[in-house]
C-alpha positions in Angstrom: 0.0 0.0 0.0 1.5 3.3 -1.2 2.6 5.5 1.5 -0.2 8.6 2.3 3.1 10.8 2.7 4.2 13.3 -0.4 7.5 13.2 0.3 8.0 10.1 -1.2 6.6 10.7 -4.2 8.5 14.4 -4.0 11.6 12.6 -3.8 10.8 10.0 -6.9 10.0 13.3 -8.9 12.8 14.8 -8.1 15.3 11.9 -8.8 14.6 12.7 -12.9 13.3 16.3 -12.1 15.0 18.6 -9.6 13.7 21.2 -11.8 10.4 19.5 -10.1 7.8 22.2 -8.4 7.8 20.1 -5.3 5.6 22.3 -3.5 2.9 22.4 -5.7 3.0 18.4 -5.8 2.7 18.6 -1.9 -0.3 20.6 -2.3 -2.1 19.0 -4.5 -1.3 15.7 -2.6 -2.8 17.4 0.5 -5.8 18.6 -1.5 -6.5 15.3 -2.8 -6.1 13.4 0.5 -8.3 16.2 2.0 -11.0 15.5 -0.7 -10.9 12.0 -0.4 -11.0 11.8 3.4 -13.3 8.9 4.9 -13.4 7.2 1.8 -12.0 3.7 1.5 -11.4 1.0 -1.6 -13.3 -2.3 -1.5 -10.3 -3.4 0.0 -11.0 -1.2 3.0 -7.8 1.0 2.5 -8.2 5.0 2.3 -9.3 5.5 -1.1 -6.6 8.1 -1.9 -4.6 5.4 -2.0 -5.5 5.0 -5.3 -4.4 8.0 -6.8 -1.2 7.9 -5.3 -0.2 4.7 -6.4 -0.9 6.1 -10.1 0.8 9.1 -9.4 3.8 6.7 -8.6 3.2 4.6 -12.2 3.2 8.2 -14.0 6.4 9.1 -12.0 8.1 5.4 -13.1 7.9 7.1 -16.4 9.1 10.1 -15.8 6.5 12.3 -16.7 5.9 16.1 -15.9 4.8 18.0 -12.6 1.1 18.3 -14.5 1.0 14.5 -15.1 2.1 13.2 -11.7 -0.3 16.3 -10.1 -3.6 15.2 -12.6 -3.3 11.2 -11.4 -3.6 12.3 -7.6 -6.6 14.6 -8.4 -8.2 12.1 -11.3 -10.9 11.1 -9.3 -11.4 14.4 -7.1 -14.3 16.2 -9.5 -15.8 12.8 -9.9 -16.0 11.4 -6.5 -15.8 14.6 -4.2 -16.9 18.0 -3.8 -14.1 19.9 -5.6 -14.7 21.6 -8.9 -12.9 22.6 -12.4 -13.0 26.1 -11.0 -11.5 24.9 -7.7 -8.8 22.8 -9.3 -7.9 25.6 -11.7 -7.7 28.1 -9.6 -5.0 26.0 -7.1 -3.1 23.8 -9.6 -3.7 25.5 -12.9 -6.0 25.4 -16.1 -3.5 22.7 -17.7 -4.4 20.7 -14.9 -8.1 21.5 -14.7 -8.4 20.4 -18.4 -6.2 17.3 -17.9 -8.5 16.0 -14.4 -11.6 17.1 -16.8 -10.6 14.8 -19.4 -10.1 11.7 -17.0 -13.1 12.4 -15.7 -14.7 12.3 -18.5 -13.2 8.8 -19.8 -14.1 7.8 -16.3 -17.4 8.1 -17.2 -17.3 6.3 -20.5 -18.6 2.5 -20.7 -16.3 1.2 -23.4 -17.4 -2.0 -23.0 -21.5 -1.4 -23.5 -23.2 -2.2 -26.5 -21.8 -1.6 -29.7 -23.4 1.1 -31.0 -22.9 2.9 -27.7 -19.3 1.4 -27.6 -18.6 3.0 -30.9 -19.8 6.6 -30.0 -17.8 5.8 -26.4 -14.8 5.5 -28.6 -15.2 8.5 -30.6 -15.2 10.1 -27.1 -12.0 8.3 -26.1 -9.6 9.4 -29.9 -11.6 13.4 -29.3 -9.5 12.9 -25.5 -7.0 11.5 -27.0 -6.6 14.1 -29.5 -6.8 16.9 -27.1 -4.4 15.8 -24.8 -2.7 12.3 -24.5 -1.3 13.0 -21.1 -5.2 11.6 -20.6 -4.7 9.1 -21.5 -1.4 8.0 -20.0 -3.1 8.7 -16.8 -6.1 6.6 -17.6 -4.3 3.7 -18.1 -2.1 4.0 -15.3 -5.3 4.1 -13.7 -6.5 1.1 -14.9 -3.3 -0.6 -14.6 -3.1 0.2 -10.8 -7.0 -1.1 -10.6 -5.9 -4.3 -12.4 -2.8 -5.0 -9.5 -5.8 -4.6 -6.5 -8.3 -5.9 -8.6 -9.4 -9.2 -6.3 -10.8 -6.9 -4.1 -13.9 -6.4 -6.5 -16.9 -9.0 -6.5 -16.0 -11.5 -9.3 -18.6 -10.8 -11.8 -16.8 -7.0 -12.2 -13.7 -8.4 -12.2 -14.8 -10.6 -15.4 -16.0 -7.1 -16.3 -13.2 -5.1 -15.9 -10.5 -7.7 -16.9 -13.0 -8.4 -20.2 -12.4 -4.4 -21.2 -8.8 -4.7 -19.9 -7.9 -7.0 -22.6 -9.9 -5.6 -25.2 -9.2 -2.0 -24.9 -6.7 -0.8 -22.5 -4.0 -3.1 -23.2 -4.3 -2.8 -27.3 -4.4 0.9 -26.1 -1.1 0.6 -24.2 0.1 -1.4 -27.1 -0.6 0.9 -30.2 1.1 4.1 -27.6 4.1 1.9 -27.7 4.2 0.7 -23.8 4.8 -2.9 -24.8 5.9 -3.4 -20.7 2.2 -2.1 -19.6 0.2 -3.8 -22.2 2.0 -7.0 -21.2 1.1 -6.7 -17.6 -2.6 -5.5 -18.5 -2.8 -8.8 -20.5 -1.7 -11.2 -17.7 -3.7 -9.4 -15.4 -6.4 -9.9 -16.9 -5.9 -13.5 -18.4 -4.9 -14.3 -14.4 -9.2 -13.5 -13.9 -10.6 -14.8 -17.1 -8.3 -17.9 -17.5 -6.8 -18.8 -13.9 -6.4 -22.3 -14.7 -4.5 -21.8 -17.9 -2.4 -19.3 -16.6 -1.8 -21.8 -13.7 -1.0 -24.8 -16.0 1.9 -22.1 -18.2 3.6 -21.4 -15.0 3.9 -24.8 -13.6 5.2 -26.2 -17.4 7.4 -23.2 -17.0 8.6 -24.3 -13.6 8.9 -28.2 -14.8 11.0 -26.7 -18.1 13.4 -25.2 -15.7 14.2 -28.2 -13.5 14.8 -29.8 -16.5 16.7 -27.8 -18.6 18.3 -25.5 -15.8 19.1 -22.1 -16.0 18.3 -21.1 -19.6 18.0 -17.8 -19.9 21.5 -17.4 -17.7 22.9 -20.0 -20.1 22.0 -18.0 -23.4 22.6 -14.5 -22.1 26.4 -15.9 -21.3 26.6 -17.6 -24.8 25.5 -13.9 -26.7 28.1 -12.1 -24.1 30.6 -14.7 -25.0 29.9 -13.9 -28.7 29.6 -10.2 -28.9 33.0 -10.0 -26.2 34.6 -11.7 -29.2 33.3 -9.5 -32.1 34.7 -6.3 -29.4 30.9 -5.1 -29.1 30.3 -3.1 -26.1 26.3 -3.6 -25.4 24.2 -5.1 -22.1 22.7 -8.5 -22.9 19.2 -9.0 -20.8 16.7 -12.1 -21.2 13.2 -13.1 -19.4 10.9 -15.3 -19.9 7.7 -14.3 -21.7 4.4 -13.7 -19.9 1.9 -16.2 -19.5 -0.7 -14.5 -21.8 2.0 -14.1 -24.4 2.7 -17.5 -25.1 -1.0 -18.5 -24.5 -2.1 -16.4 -27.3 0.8 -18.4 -29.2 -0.8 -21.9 -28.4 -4.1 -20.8 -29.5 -2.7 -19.2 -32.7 -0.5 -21.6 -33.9 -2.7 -24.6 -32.4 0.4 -25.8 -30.6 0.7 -27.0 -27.7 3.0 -26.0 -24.6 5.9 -28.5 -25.3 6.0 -27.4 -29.3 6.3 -23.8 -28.7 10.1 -23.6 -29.3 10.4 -19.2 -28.5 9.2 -18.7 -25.1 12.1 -16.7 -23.7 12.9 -13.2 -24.8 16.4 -12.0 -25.2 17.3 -7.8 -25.4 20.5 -6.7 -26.5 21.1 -2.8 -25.7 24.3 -1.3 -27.3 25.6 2.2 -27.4 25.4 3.1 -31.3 23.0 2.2 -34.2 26.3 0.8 -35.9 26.4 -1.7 -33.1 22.8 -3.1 -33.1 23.6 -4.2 -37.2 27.6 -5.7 -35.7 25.3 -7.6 -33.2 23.1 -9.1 -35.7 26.4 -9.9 -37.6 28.1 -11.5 -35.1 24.5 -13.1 -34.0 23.4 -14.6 -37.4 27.3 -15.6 -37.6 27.0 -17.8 -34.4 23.6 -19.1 -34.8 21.4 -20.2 -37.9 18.8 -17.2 -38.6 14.9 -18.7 -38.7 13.5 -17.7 -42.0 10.9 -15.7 -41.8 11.6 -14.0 -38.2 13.7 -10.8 -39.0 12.7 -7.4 -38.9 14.2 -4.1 -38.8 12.3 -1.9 -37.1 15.6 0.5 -37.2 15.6 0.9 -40.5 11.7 1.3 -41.0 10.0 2.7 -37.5 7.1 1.8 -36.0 4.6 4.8 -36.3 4.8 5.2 -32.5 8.9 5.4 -32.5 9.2 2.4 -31.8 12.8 1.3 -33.5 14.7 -2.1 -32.9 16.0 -5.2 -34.8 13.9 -8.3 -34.1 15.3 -12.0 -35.2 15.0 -15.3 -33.8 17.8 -18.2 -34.3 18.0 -21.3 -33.6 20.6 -21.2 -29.9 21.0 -23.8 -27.4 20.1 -27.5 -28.1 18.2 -26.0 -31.0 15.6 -24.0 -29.2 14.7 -20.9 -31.1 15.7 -17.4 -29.3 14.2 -14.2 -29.9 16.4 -11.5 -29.9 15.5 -8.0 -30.1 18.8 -5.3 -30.7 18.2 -1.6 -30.2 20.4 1.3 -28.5 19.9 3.0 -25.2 17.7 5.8 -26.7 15.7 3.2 -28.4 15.1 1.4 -25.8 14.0 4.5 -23.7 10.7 5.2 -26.6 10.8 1.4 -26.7 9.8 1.3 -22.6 8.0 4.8 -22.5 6.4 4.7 -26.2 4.6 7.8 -27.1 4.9 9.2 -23.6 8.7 9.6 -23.9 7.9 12.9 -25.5 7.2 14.1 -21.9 9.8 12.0 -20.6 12.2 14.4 -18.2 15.9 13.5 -17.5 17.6 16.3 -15.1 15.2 18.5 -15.1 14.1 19.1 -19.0 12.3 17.0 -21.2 14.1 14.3 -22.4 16.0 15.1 -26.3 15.5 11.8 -27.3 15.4 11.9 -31.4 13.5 9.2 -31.7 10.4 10.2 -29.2 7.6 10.8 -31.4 5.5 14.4 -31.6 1.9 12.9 -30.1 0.2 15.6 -31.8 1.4 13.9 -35.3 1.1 10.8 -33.9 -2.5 11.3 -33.1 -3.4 12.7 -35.9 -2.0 9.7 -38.2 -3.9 7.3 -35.9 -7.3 8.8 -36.8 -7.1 10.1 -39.7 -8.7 6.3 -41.1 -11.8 7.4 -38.6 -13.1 10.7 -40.9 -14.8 8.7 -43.5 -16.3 6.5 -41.3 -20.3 6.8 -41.7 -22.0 5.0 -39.2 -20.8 3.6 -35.9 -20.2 0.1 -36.9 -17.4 1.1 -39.3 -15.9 3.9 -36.8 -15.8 0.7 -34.4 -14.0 -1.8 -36.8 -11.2 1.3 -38.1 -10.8 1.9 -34.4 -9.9 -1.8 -33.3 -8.4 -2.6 -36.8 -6.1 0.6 -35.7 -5.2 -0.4 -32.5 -5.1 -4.4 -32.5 -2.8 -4.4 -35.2 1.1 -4.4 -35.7 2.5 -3.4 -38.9 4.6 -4.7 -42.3 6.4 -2.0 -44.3 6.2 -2.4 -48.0 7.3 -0.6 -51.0 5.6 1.0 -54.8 7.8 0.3 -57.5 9.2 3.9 -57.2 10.9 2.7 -53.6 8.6 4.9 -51.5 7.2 3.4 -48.3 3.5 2.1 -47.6 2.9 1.2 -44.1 0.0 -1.4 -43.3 -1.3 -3.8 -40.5 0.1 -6.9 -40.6 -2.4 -9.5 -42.9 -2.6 -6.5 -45.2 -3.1 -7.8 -49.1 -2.8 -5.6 -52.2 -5.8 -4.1 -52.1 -5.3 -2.7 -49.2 -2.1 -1.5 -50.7 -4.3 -0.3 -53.4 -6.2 1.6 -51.2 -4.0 3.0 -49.5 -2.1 4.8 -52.6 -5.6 6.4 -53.7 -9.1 5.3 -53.5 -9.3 5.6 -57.2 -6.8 2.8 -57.8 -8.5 0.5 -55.3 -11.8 0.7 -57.0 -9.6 0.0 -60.4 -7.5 -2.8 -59.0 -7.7 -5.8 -61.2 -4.5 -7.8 -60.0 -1.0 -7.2 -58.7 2.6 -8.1 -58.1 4.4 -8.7 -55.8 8.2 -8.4 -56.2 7.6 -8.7 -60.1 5.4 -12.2 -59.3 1.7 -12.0 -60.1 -0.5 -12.9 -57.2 -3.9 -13.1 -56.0 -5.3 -10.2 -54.3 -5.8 -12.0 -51.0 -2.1 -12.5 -51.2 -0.7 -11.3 -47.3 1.9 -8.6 -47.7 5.5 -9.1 -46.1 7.2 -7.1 -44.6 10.0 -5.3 -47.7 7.9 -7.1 -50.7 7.8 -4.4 -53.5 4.1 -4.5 -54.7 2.9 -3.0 -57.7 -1.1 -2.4 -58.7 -2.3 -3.6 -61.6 -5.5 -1.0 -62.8 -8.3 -1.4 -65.8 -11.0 1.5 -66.6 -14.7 -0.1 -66.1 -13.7 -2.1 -63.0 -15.4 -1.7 -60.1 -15.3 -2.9 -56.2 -16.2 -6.5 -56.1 -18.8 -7.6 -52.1 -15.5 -10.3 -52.2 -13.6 -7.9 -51.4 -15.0 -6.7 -48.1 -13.4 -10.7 -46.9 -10.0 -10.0 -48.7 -9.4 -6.1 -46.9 -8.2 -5.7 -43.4 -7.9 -2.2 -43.4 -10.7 0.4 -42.3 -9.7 2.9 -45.1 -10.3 -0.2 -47.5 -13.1 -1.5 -46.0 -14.9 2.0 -46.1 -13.7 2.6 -49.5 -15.4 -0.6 -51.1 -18.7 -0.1 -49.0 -19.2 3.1 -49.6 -18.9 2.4 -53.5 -21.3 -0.9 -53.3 -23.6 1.3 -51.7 -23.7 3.9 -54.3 -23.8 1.3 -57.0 -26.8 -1.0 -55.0 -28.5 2.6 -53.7 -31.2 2.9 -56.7 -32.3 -1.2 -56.3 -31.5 -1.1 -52.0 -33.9 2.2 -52.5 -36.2 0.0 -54.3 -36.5 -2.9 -52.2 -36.7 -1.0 -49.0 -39.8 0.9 -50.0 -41.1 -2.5 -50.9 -40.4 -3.8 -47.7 -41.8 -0.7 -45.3 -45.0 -1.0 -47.6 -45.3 -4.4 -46.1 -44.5 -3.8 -42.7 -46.7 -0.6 -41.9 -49.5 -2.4 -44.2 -48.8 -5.4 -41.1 -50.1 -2.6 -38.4 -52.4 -1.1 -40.6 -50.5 2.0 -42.1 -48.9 3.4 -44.6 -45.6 3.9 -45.6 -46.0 7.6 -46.4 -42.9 9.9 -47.3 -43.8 12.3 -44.3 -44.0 9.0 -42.1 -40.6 7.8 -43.6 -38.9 11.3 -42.9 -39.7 11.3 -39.0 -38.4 7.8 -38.7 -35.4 8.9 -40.5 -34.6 11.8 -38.0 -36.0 9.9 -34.8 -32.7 7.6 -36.4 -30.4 10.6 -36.8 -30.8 8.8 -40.7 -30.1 11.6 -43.5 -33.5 11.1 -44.7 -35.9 8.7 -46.3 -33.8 7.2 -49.2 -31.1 6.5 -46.7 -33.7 5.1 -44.3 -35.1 2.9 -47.4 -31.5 2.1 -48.7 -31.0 0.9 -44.9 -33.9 -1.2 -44.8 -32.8 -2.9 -48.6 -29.7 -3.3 -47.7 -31.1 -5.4 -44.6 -29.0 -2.7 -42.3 -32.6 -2.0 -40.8 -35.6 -3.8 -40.0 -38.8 -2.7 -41.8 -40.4 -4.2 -37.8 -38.1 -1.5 -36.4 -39.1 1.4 -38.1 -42.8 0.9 -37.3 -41.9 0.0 -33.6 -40.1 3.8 -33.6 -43.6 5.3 -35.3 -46.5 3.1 -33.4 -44.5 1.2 -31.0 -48.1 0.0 -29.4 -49.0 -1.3 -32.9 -46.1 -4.3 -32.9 -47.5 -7.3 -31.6 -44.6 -8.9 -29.9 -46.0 -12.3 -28.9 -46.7 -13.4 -32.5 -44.3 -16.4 -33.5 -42.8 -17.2 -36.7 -42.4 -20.5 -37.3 -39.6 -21.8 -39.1 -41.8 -22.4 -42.1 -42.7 -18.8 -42.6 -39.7 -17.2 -41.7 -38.2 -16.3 -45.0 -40.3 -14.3 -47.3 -39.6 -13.3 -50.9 -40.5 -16.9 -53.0 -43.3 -17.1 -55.3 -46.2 -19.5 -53.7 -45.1 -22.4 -55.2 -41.3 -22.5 -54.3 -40.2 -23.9 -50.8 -36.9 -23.2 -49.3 -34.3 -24.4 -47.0 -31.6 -23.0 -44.8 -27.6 -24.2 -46.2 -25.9 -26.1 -43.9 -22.8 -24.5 -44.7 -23.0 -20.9 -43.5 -26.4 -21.5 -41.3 -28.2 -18.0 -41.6 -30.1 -16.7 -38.8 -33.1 -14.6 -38.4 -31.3 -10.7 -38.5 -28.7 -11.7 -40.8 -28.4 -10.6 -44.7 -29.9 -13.5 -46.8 -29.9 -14.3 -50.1 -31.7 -17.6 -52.2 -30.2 -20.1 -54.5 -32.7 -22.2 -56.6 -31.5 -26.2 -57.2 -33.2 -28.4 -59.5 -35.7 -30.6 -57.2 -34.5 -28.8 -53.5 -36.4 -25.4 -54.5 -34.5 -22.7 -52.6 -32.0 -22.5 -50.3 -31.3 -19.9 -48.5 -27.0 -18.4 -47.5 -25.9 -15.9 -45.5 -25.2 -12.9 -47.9 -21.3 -13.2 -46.7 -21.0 -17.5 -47.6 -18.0 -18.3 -49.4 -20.4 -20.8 -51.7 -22.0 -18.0 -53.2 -18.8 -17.3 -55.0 -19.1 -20.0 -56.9 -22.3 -19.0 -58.1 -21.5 -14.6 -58.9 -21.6 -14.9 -62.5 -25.2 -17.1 -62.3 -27.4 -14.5 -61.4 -30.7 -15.9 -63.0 -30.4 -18.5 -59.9 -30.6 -15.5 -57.1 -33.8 -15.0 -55.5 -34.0 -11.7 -53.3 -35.1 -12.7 -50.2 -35.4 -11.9 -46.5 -36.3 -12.8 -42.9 -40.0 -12.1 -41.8 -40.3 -9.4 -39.4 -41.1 -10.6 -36.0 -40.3 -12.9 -33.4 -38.6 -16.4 -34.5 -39.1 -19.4 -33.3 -36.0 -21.0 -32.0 -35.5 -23.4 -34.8 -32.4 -21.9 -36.1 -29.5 -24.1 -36.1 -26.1 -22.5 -35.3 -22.8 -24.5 -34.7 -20.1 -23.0 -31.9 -17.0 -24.4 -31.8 -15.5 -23.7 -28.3 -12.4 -24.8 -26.4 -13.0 -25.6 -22.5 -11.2 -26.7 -19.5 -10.5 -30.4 -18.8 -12.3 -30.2 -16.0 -15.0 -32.0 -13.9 -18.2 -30.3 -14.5 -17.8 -27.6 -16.8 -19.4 -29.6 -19.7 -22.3 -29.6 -17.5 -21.6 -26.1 -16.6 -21.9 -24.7 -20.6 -25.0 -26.7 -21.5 -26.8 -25.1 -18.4 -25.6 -21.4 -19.3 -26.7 -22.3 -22.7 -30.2 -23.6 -21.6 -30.6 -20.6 -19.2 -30.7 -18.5 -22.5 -34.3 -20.6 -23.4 -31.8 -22.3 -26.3 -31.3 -25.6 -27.0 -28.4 -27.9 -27.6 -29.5 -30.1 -30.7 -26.3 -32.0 -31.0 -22.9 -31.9 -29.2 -19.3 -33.9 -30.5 -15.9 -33.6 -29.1 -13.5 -32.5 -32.6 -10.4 -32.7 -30.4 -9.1 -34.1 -26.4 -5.8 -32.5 -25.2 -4.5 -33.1 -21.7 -5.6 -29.7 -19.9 -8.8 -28.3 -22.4 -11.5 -29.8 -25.2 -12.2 -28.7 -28.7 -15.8 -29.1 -29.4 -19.1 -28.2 -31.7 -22.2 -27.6 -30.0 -25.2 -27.0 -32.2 -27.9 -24.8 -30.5 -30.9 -23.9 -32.1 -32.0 -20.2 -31.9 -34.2 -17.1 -32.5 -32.5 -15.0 -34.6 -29.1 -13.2 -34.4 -29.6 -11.4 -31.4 -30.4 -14.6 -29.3 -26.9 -16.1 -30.8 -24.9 -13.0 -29.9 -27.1 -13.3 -25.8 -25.6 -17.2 -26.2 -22.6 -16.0 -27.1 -21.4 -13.6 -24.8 -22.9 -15.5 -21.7 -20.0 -18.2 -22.9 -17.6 -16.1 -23.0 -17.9 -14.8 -19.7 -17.9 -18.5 -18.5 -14.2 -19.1 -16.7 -13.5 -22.1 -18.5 -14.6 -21.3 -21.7 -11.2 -20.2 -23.4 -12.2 -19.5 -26.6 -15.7 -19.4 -28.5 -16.6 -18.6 -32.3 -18.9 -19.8 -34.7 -18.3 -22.5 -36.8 -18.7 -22.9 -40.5 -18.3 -26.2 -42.4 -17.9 -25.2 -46.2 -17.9 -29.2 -46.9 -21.9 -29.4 -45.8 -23.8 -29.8 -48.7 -26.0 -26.6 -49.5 
């Protein structure tokens, strides 16, 4: 428990800051304590506690007097009786705006539902782009409340470590505070996945009786090598977190025993000229693994970070990672985007390669401007911030930075929206590929264009970029708008006519701004292009007019076929009620219906006189929807028993139930569950995930079921 006396904290300021205004830190540490008196943590501890201990994270970085002075007054406008006014008047209106902005961030529930989520993020990059010093504090924040978290009941915990993972630490991440995002990750895994965690730790603990010392024994053998090359550099190794090299087994499939790089080597030397002698003398020693070298030195991450990254095969063969950077690298490699505040004797640290966090900001969202609706604004958010990046280069040599599972046309799109619509193929290093070729990092890549060509729906599963991905919608929907138009009026006819009504322009146009829609075309181009329910536009208008208890049967729930065509649901992509749909006639089946997005319908573009436009009938479904999850679950005793009652408690049913695979600590299996519609899937869903032993969960598709 941090100490409730400034003078420590004075003193850790002062150690990289005697330049520091101590006596304004000792006031605003007596103000906050003040505030905060008679309030205590779950724990029972004085709640000031709190803001201490992140004023002590901020101070581990370094950070200014405003910094260090906003984390122990972050919680003082939202939990006490101070003011902005207050705060401004005694500490400043840098300050003021800086606990004004936590405050608000405080406030934000980043992990409700989407659409709220979405406009919650929008809130977060606006912080973010006024200040990041914010941020920094809110994640200290959050860090701190992750170290005391077991003091909270355990359904928050599941809450807070479920945002933790999913936000804060890809947050920390993309800012370049690789140390903070790794201990925001095992935090969090140590609440949702105990038992896994447990199970790394004790293989790691069995791997060291067995194999000794190994990270002392490979540290020695790279000091023994770069000793003989005359390199003067500092050779540190550790072994990587449980979280890390969970994520690994689940990726890769692998299990524990297979995973050859679980210890992390970090070579720090005194020039750039050194880090490429290291390699040298590195690659000279060891085989190099193909595939696993990359020079962030020469190409920088966008946050500063810089470094060379290889793995070889060391020791008995085990593969070592190996990451060579210099002192001031490793400084913005530790600190990220805050090293720009970063102060070393009393001024901000001149570290060239700290990056300006205005720019830096300002390249991070620059992919969110075009975004129309929240759902896209969501996915360029997460795509931004999940991601790590390849580096790849137009035939003219000049740079195009991506995320990593980029393809070439998301390098088209990238160069100019214009060429992306154009794209017809490419190369890559003078070799024609496919377009869901996956860039690499220094592959020279080169568009190849045609006049008439336009954005292919395809393409939506080959892009991984938001900027792409916005691109190619926003041209489908220009090109669909006129028949999306079309259908939609077709469809609110039906569904007013359902309550009695009409579907009149005036009645269309106050839907559309009870929506915040543009108007009624978009509304109509929302409902065609099954981004609206028709049901849900006359719920806004006559809400007591929808009859809710009214059941479709399976029979009746697609609409759209003439009266003497009959239709089934394709095994192979399983649509549910809510979803896009789209019908396929077959010579003695009738029609059967796919999910808009089915990889089968590929096979079928360019035979359009078997498409039938259809869709769901509004309403409730009966839960006769067949869905298959796939899910990966502890080896435990009881937890089978466990899911199928969390699943039952959700009024769905488990229609069938086979184990795919039986490892010694968790089971692979399929459970189908019949269902409402989409909404009821997503309810299942999430209600799994927040299960302990449920590791992992997603929804299956066989493309081998007939369909």
């Amino acid at each position: 428990m941090p100490a409730l006396d400034p003078e420590e904290l004075v003193a850790q300021v002062r150690a990289y800051n005697p330049k520091s205004n101590s006596d304004l830190i000792r006031a605003a540490f007596d103000y906050g304590r003040r505030m905060h008196e008679g309030q205590t943590r779950q724990s029972g501890e004085p709640y000031f506690t709190h803001p201490v201990a992140v004023a002590h994270i901020l101070a581990e970085m370094r950070l200014d007097d405003a910094t260090i002075i906003t984390a122990l007054l972050h919680d003082t406008i939202e939990d006490t009786g101070s003011t902005y006014t207050e705060i401004a008047t005694q500490f400043g209106a840098d300050v003021a705006e800086l606990v004004d902005g936590v405050t608000k961030l405080t406030n934000l529930q980043l992990s409700s539902t989407e659409t709220k989520q979405a406009e919650n993020f929008r809130k977060l990059f606006m912080a973010m782009s006024k200040d990041l010093r914010v941020i920094l504090v809110k994640l200290a924040d959050r860090l701190h409340n992750m170290r005391t978290i077991r003091a909270m009941r355990p359904e928050k915990q599941a809450q807070k470590s479920r945002e933790t993972m999913d936000i804060f630490a890809p947050l920390a991440g993309r800012m370049g505070m690789q140390w903070m995002r790794e201990e925001l990750e095992d935090l969090a895994f140590h609440v949702l996945n105990p038992d896994a965690r447990s199970s790394i730790i004790r293989r790691f603990i069995r791997l060291q009786k067995e194999s000794g010392d190994v990270i002392n024994k490979i540290t020695t053998d790279i000091r023994k090598e770069l000793d003989t090359a005359q390199i003067e550099a500092q050779v540190f190794g550790r072994a990587k977190k449980p979280y890390s090299i969970w994520r690994k087994m689940q990726e890769k499939d692998q299990s524990f025993s297979r995973l050859s790089d679980t210890y992390g080597f970090r070579v720090i030397t005194q020039t750039e000229a050194d880090c490429y002698r290291v390699l040298g003398a590195v690659h000279q020693r060891w085989r190099a693994v193909p595939g696993r070298f990359k020079d962030y030195i020469s190409q920088p991450k966008s946050n500063g970070y810089r470094s060379i990254h290889t793995t070889v095969s060391g020791r008995d063969g085990k593969r070592v990672e190996i990451q060579i950077r210099t002192k001031q690298m490793h400084e913005v490699a530790e600190a990220g985007v805050a090293a720009h505040w970063s102060y070393k004797d009393g001024v901000k640290s001149e570290n060239p390669f700290a990056v300006d966090p205005a720019k830096w900001i300002a390249k991070l969202t620059e992919r969110f401007e075009n975004a129309e609706d929240h759902d896209e604004f969501l996915e360029n958010v997460k795509l931004e911030m999940y991601t790590d990046q390849v580096f790849c280069f137009t035939p003219k040599g000049e740079v195009v930075q991506l995320p990593r599972g980029a393809t070439p046309l998301d390098f088209a799109y990238a160069i100019h929206t214009r060429i992306g619509d154009s794209c017809v193929g490419a190369r890559v290093d003078n070799i024609r590929v496919p377009l869901w070729t996956r860039i690499k990092n220094g592959q020279s890549v080169e568009i190849i264009t045609a006049e008439g060509q336009s954005p292919q729906a395809t393409w939506l599963d080959i892009v991984v970029t938001g900027r792409a991905k916005s691109a190619i919608r926003r041209r489908l929907r220009e090109e669909d708008r006129e028949r999306f138009i079309k259908l939609g009026r077709e469809l609110a006819r039906v569904a007013f006519d359902h309550v009695g009504r009409k579907a009149t322009d005036k009645a269309l146009e106050t839907a559309a701004k009870q929506l915040s829609i543009g108007g009624p075309d978009d509304l109509l181009a929302r409902l065609g292009s099954a981004d609206l329910a028709a049901r849900d536009v006359v719920a806004i208008l006559y809400p007591d007019a929808v009859d809710p208890g009214t059941t479709i049967t399976g029979d009746r729930a697609v609409i759209g076929l003439e009266p003497d065509q009959s239709f089934t649901i394709a095994g192979c992509c399983q649509p549910v009620p809510g979803e896009r749909i789209v019908g396929i006639t077959y010579r003695g089946r009738g029609v059967v219906v796919h999910s808009i997005d089915c990889h089968t319908l590929t096979e079928l573009a360019d035979d359009s006189s078997r498409w039938v436009d259809v869709h769901w009938h509004s309403g409730k479904h009966a839960a006769v929807h067949t869905v298959t999850l796939e899910l990966t679950i502890s080896n435990d005793a009881g937890v089978l028993g466990r899911i199928c009652t969390l699943i039952g408690e959700q009024k769905a049913n488990i229609s069938d139930l086979h184990f795919v695979d039986r490892k010694q600590d968790f089971f692979r299996i399929l459970v189908d569950v019949d269902l409402r519609d989409i909404e009821h899937l997503h309810a299942v869903m999430l209600v799994l995930e927040a299960e302990t032993d449920v590791a992992s969960i997603r929804r299956h598709r066989d493309l081998t079921r007939a369909p």
